[in-house]
Rosetta silent file (secondary structure, phi, psi, omega in degrees, C-alpha in Angstrom):
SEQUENCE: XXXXXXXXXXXXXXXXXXXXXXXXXXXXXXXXXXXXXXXXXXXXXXXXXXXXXXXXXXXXXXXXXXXXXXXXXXXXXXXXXXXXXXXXXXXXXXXXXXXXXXXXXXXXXXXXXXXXXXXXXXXXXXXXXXXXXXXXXXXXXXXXXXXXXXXXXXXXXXXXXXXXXXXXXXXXXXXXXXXXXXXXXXXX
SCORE:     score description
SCORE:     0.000 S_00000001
   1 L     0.000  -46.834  165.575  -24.055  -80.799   40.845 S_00000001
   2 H   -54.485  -61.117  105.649  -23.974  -83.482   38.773 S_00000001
   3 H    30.493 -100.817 -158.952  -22.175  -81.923   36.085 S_00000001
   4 H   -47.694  -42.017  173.321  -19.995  -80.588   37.993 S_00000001
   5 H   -37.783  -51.031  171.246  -19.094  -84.261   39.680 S_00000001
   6 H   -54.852  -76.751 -164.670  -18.100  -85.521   35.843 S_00000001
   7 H   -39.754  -34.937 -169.123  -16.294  -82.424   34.967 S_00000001
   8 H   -72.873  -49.673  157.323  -14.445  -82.856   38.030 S_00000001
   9 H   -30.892  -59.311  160.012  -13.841  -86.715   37.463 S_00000001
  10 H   -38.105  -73.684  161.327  -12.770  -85.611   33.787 S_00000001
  11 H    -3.414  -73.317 -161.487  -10.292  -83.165   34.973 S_00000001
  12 H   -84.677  -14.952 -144.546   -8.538  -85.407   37.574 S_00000001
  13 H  -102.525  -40.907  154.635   -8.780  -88.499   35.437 S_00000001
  14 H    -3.128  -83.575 -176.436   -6.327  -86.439   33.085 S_00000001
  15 H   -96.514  -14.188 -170.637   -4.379  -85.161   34.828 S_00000001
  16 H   -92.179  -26.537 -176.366   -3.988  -88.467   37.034 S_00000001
  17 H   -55.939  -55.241 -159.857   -3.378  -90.345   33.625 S_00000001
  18 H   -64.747  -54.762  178.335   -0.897  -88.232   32.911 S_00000001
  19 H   -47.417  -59.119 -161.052    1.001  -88.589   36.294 S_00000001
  20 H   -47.882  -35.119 -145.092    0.786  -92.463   36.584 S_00000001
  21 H   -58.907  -42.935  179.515    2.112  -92.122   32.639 S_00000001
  22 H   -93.714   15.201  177.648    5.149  -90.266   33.904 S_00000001
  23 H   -97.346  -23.648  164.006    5.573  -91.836   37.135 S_00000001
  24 H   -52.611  -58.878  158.879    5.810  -95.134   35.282 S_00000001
  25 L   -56.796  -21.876  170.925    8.904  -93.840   33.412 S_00000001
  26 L   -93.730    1.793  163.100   10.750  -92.987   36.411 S_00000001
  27 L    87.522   66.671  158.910   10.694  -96.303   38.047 S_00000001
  28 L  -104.269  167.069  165.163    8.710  -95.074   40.871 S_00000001
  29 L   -98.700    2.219 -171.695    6.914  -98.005   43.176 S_00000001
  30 L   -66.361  128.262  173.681    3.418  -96.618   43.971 S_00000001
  31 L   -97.860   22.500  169.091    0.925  -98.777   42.732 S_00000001
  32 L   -98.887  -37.938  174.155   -1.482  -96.355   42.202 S_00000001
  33 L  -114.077    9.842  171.707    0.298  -92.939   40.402 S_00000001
  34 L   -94.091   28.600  131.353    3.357  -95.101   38.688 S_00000001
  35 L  -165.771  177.658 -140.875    0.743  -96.009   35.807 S_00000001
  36 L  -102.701   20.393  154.382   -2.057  -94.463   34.259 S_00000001
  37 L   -75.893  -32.484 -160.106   -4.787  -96.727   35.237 S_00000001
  38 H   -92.737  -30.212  171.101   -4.365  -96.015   38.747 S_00000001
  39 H   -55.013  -16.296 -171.696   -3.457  -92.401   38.018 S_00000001
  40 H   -61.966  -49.343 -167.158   -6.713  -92.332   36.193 S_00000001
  41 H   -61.407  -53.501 -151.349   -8.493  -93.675   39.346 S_00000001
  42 H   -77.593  -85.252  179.452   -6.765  -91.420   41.841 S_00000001
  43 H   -23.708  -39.885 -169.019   -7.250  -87.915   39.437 S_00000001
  44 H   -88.462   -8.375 -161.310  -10.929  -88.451   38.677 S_00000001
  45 H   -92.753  -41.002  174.684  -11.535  -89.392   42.331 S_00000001
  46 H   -69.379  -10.074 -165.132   -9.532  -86.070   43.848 S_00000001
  47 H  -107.003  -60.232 -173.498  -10.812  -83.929   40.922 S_00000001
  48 H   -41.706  -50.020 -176.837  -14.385  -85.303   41.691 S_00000001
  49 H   -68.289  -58.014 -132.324  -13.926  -84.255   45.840 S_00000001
  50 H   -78.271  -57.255 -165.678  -12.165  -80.892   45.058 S_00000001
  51 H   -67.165   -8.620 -169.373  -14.917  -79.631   42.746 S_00000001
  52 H   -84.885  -71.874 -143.838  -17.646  -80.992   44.380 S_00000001
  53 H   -74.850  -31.622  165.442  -17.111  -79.833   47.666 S_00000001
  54 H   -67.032  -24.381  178.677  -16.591  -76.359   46.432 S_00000001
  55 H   -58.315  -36.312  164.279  -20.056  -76.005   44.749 S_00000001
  56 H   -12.071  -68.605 -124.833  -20.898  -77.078   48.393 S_00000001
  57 L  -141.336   21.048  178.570  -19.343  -74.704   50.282 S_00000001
  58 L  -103.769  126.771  152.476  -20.089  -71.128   47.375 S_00000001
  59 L   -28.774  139.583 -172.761  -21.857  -68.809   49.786 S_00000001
  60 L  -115.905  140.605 -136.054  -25.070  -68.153   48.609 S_00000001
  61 L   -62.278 -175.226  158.342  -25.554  -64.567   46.797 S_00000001
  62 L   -91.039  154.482 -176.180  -28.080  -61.969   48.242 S_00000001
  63 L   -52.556  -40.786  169.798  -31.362  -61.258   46.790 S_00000001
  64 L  -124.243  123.960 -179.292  -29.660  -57.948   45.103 S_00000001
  65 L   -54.098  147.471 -173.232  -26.801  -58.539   43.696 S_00000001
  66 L   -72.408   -2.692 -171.306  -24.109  -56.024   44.083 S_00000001
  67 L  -115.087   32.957 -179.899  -23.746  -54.703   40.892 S_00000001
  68 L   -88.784  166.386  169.469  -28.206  -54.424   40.387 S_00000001
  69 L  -150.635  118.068 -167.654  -30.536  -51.603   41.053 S_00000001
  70 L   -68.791  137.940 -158.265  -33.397  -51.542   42.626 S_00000001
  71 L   -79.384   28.581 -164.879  -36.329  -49.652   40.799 S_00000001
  72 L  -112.942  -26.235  149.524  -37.075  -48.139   44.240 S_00000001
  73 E  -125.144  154.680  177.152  -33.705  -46.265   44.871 S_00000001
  74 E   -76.705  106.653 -174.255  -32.643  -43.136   43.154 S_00000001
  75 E   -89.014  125.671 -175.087  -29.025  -43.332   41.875 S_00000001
  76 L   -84.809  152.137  179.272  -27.942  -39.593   42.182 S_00000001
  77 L  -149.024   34.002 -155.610  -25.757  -38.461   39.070 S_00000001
  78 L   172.280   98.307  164.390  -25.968  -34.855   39.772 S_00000001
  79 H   -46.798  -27.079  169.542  -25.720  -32.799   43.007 S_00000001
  80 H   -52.784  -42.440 -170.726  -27.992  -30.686   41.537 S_00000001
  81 H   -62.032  -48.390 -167.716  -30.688  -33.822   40.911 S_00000001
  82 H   -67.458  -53.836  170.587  -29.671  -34.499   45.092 S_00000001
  83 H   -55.368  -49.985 -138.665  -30.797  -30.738   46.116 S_00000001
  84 H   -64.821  -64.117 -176.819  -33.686  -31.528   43.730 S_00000001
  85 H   -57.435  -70.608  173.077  -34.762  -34.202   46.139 S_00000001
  86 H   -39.923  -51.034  174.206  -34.087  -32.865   49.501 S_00000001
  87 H   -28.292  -41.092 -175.481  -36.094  -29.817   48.482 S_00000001
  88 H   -69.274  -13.127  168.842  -39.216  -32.261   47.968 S_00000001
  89 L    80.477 -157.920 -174.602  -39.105  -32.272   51.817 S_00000001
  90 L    63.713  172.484  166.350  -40.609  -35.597   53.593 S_00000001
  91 L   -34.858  111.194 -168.799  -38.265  -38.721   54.491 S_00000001
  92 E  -124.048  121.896  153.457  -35.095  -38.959   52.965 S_00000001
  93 E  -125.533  151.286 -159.444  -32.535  -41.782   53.189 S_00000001
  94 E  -124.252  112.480  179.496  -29.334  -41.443   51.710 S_00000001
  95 E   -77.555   81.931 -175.161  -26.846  -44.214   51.040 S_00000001
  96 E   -72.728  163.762 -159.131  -23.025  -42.641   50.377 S_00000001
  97 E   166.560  152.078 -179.636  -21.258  -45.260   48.884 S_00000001
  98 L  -137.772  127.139  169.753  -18.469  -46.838   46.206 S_00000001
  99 L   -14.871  -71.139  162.910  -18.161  -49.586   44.014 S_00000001
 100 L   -74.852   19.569 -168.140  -15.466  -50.874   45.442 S_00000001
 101 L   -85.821  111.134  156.383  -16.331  -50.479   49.278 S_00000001
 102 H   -17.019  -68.442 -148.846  -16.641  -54.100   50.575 S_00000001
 103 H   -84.826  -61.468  157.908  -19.004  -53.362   53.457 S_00000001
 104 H    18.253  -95.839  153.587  -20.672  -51.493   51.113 S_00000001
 105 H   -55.164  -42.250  157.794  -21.891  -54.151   48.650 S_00000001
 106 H   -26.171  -77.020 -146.824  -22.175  -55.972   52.297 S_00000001
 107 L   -77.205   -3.223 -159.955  -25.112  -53.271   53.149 S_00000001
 108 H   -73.557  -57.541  174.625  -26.701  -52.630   49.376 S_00000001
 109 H   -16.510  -50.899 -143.772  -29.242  -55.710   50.025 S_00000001
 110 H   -77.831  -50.897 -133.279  -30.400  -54.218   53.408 S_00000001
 111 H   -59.807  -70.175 -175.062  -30.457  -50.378   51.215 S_00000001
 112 H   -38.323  -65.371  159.749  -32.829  -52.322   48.394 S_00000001
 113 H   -22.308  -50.068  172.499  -34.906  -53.958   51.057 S_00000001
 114 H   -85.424  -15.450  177.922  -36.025  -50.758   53.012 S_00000001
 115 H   -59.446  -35.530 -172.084  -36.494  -49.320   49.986 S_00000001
 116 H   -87.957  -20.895 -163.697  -39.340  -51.781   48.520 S_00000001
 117 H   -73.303  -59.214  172.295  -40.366  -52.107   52.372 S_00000001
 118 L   -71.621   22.848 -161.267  -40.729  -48.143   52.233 S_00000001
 119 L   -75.433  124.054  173.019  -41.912  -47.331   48.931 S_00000001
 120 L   108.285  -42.517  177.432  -43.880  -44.642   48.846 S_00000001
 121 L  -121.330   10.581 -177.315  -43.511  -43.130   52.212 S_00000001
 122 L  -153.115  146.219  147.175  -39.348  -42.833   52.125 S_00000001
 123 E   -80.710  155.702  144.939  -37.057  -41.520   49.432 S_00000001
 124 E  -122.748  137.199  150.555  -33.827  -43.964   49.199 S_00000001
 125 E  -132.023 -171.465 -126.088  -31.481  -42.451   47.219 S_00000001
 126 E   168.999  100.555 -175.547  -27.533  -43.866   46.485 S_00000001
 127 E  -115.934  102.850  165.707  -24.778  -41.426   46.088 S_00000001
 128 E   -65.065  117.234 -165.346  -21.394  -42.970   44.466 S_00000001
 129 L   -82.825  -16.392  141.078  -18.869  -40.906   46.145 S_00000001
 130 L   -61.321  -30.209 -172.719  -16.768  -41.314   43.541 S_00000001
 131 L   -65.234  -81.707  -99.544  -19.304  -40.298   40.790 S_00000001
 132 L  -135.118   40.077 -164.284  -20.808  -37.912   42.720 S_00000001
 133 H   -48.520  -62.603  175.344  -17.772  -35.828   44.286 S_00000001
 134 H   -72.059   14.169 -169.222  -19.016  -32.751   45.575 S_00000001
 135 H  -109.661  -79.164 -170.326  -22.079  -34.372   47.481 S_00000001
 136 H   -49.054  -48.760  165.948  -19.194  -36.373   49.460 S_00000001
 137 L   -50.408  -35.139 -178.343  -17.515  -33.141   50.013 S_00000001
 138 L   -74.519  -65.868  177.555  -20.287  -31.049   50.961 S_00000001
 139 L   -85.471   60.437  172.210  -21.242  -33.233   53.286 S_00000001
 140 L    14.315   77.350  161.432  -17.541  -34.158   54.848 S_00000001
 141 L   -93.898  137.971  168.873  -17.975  -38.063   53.945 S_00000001
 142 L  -112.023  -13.530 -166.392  -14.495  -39.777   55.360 S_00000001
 143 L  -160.941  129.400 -175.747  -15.474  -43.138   55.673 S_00000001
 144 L  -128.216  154.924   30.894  -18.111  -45.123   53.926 S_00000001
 145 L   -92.101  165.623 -174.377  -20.442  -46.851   53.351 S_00000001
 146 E  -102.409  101.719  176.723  -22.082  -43.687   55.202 S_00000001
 147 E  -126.875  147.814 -157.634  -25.933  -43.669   55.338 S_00000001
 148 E  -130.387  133.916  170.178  -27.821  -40.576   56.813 S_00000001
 149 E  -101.163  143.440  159.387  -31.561  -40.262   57.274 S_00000001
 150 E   -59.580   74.423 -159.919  -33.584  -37.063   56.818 S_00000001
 151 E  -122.226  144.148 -176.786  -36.821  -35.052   57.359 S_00000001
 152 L     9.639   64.758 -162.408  -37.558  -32.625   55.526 S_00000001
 153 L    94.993  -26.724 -175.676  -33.919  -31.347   54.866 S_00000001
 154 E  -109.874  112.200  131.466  -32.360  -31.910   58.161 S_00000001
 155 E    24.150   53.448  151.476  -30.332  -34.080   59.377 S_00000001
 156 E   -78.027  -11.055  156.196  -31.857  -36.735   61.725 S_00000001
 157 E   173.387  133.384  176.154  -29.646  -39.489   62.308 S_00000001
 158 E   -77.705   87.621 -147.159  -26.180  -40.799   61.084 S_00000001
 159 E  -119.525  129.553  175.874  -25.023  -44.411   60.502 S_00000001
 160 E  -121.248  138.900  179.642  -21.107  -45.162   59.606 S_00000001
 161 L    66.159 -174.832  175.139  -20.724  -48.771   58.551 S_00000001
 162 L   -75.691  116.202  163.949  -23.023  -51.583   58.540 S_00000001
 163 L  -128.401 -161.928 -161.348  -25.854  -51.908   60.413 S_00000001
 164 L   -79.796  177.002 -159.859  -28.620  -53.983   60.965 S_00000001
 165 H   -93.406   -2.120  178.372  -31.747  -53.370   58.697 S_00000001
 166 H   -92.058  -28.289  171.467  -33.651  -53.073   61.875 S_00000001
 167 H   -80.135  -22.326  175.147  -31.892  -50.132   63.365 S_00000001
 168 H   -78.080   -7.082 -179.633  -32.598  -48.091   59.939 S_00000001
 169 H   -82.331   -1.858 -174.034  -35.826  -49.326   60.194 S_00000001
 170 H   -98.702  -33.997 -163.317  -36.239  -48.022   63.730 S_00000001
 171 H   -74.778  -38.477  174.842  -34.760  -44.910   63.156 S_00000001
 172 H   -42.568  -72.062 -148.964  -36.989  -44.604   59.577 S_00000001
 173 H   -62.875  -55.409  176.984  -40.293  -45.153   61.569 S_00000001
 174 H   -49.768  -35.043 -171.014  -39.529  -42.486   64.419 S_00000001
 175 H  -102.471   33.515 -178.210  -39.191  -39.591   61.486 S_00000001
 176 H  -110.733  -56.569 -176.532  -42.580  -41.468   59.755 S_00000001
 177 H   -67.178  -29.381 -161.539  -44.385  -40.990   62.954 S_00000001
 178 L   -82.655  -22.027 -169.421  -43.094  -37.366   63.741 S_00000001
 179 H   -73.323  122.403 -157.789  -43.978  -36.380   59.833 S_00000001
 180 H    57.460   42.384 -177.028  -47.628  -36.316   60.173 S_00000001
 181 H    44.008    0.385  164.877  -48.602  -37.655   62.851 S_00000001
 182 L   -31.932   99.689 -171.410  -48.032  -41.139   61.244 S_00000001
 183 L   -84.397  164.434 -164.739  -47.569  -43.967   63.596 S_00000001
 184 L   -83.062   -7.086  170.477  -44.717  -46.241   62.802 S_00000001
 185 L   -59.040  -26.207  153.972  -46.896  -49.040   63.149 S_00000001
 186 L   -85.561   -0.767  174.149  -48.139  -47.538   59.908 S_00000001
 187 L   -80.829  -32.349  173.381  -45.511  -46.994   58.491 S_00000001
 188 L   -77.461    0.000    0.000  -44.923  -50.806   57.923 S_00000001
């Protein structure tokens, strides 16, 4: 922050130097940017504010970053690898998805999250629908990100867009409890 406060202060004091230098030559009357002490003053003090207030005000990132991978989902590279999985039967959830999908990158945090929460009792796997062509084809994705849960092969429930980490987590727990007899209180 500090740093940044200087740098900013450098910056303006510069470029305000610079103004007053040439505001001097034109016979202007300001007595602050018509010569370079006070351009000096005024540039590091607006260069100081500007930069400052954005470190302020930078959003602060999610625990996984969009372009990371968690070692808890399975990045498909292969429909074949994707049958491979479904096949293993049990819990499956599957994240379609693209690099460039906003909402996407929006939802990968949540993805990583049930994934570490469910390790062990859920597959997450992470299908680039670009990558990964014929997956989105087979299963008619139009709109992403897409994420679909599983049980043993089938189809159990269908999420388009973002949602909250609590409804996949509701929806997880119901196909936890029916697979074995598992209650979802055990499942957590």
């Amino acid at each position: 922050m500090i740093l940044k406060l200087l740098m900013g202060g450098v910056i303006g004091a510069v470029l305000g130097t610079g103004v007053g230098y040439l505001g001097k030559g034109s016979g202007g009357t300001c007595p602050l940017t018509c010569n370079p002490v006070g351009g000096l003053l005024i540039g590091a003090l607006i260069g100081a504010v500007l930069l400052v207030s954005t470190a302020v005000s930078a959003p602060e990132q999610p625990a996984v970053a969009a372009g990371t991978a968690s070692a808890s989902v399975v990045q498909i590279a292969s429909p074949e690898q994707f049958d491979k999985i479904m096949k293993a039967g049990g819990v499956v959830l599957v994240d379609f998805f693209a690099e460039w999908c906003g909402p996407c990158k929006a939802l990968k945090p949540t993805i990583h999250g049930i994934a570490e929460e469910y390790a062990g009792k859920v597959t997450v796997v992470a299908v680039n629908v670009d990558k990964v062509t014929a997956l989105a084809e087979r299963y008619k994705i139009s709109s992403i990100p897409d994420v679909r849960l599983y049980k043993d092969g089938n189809e159990v429930q269908k999420f388009v867009g973002v949602k909250s980490k609590a409804l996949y987590s509701g929806a997880i727990d119901k196909a936890i409890a029916k697979n074995g007899g598992q209650a979802a209180s055990e499942a957590k």
